[in-house]
C-alpha positions as CSV (number, residue, x, y, z in Angstrom):
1,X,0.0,0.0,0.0
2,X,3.0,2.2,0.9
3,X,4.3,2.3,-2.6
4,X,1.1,2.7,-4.2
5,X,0.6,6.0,-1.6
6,X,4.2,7.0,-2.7
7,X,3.5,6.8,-6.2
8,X,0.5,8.0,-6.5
9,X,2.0,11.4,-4.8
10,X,5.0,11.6,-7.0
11,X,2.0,11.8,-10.0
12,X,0.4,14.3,-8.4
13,X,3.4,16.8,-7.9
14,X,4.8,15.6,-11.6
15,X,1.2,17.0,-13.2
16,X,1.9,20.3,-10.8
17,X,5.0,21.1,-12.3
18,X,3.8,20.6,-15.8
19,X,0.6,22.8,-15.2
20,X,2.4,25.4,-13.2
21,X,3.6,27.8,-16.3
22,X,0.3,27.8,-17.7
23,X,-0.9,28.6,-14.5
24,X,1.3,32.3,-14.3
25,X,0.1,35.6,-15.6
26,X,1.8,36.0,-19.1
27,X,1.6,39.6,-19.0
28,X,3.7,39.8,-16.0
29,X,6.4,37.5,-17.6
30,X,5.8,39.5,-20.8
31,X,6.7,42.9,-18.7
32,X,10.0,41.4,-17.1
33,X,11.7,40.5,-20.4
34,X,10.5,43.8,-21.6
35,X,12.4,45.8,-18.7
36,X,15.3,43.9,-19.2
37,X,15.8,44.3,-22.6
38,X,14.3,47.9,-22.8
39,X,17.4,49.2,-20.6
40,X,19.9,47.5,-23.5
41,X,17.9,48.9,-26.3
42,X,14.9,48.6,-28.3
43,X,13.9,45.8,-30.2
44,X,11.7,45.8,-33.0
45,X,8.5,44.7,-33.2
46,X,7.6,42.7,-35.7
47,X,3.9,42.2,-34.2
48,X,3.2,45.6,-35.7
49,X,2.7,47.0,-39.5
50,X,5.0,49.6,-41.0
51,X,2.9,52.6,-42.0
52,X,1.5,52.3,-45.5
53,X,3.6,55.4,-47.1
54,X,7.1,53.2,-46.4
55,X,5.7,50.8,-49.2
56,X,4.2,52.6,-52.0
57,X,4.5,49.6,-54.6
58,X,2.1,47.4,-52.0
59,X,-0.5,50.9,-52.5
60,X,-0.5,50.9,-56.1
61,X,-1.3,46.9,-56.6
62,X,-5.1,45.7,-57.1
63,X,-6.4,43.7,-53.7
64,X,-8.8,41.8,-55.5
65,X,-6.8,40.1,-58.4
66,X,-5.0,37.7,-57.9
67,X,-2.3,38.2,-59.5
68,X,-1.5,41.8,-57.8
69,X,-1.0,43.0,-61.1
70,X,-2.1,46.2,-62.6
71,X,-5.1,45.8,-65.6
72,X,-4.3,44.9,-69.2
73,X,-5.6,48.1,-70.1
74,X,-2.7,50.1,-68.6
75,X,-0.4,48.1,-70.0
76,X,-1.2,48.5,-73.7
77,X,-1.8,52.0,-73.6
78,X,1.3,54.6,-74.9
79,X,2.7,51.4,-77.7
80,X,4.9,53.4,-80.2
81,X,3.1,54.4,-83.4
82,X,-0.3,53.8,-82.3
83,X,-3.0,55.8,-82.8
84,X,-5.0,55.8,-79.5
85,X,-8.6,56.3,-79.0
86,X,-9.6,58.1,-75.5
87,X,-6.2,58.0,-74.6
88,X,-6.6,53.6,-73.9
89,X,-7.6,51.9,-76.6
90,X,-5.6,51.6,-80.2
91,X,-7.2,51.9,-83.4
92,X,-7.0,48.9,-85.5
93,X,-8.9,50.0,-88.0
94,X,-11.9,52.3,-89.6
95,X,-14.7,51.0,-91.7
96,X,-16.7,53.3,-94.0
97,X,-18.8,51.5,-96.1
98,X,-22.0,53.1,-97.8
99,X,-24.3,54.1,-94.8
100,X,-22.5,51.8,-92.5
101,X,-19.3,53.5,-90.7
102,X,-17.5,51.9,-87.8
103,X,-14.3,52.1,-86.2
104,X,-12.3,48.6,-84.5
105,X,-10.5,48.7,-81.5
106,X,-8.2,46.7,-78.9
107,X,-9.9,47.5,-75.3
108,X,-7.5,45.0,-73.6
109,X,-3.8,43.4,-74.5
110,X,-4.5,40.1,-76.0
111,X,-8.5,41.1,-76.5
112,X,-9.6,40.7,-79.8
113,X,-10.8,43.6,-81.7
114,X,-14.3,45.3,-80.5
115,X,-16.5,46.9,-83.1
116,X,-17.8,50.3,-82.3
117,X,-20.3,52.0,-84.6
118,X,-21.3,55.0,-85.3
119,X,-23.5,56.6,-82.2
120,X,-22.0,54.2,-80.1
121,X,-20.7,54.7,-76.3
122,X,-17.4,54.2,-74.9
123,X,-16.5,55.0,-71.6
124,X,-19.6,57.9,-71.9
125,X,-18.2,59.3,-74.2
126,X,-20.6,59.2,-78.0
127,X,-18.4,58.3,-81.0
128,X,-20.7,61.1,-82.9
129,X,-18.8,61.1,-86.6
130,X,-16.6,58.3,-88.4
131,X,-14.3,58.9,-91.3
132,X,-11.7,57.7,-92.7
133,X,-9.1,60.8,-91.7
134,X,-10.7,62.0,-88.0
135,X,-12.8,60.2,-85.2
136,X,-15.1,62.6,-83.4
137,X,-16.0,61.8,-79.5
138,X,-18.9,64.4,-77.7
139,X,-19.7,64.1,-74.0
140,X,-21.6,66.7,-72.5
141,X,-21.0,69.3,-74.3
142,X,-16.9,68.4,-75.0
143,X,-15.7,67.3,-77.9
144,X,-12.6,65.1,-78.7
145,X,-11.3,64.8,-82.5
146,X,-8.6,61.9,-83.0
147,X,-6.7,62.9,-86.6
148,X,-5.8,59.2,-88.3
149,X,-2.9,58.5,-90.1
150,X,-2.8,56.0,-93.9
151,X,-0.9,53.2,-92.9
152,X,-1.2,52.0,-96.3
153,X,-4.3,49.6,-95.0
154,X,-7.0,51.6,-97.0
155,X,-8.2,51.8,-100.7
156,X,-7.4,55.4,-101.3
């Protein structure tokens, strides 16, 4: 019976010592490394965010893409020797074919080409006259002309 008793007391004080640390206040361990290493000098924490300005590249990235990347549409735009329509979106081409007068563009990289006819709106903007030497945008009240160059594509 004695070493049963014994035992039995020895498994008792073994489970004390293994409780016993989660049995302390963390915050008052937490505050007596923190005095002894605040008198040698600060450490960093890494628990807390750098303001936003200190990475401006994180900013200017899309949240809900996955990729992170910037839209197609910004990338395309500004390509050497294009003729641009709104600033975004190249002109492939220009249609004028009895009553019927449209102009073809690229809205994205990689997009095939859109159709936009006469009367048409992009971006609110009204495409209000097609020809084969200027494009005519209106939008309340404003006007934007886009002058187009031969490439050599057309019959004249």
């Amino acid at each position: 019976m004695m070493p049963r008793l014994l035992l039995s007391i020895a498994c008792v004080m073994l489970a004390g010592v293994a409780v016993l640390p989660w049995l302390r206040d963390p915050m008052a361990t937490d505050l007596a490394v923190r005095t002894e290493t605040s008198t040698e000098q600060a450490q960093p924490d890494f628990n807390l965010p750098a303001p936003l300005d200190a990475n401006p590249d994180v900013i200017r990235r899309p949240i809900f893409v996955a990729s992170r990347r910037p839209p197609e549409a910004e990338a395309i735009a500004g390509a050497p020797g294009e003729t641009l329509l709104l600033e975004r979106y190249p002109v492939i081409g220009v249609v004028v074919a009895g009553d019927r007068r449209l102009v073809l563009i690229r809205k994205a990289a990689g997009d095939t080409v859109s159709r936009l006819e006469q009367g048409a709106q992009l971006d609110g903007w009204t495409l209000t006259e097609v020809s084969r030497t200027r494009l005519v945008l209106e939008k309340d009240g404003a006007r934007k002309e886009v002058i187009l160059r031969n490439n050599g594509g057309s019959a004249d």
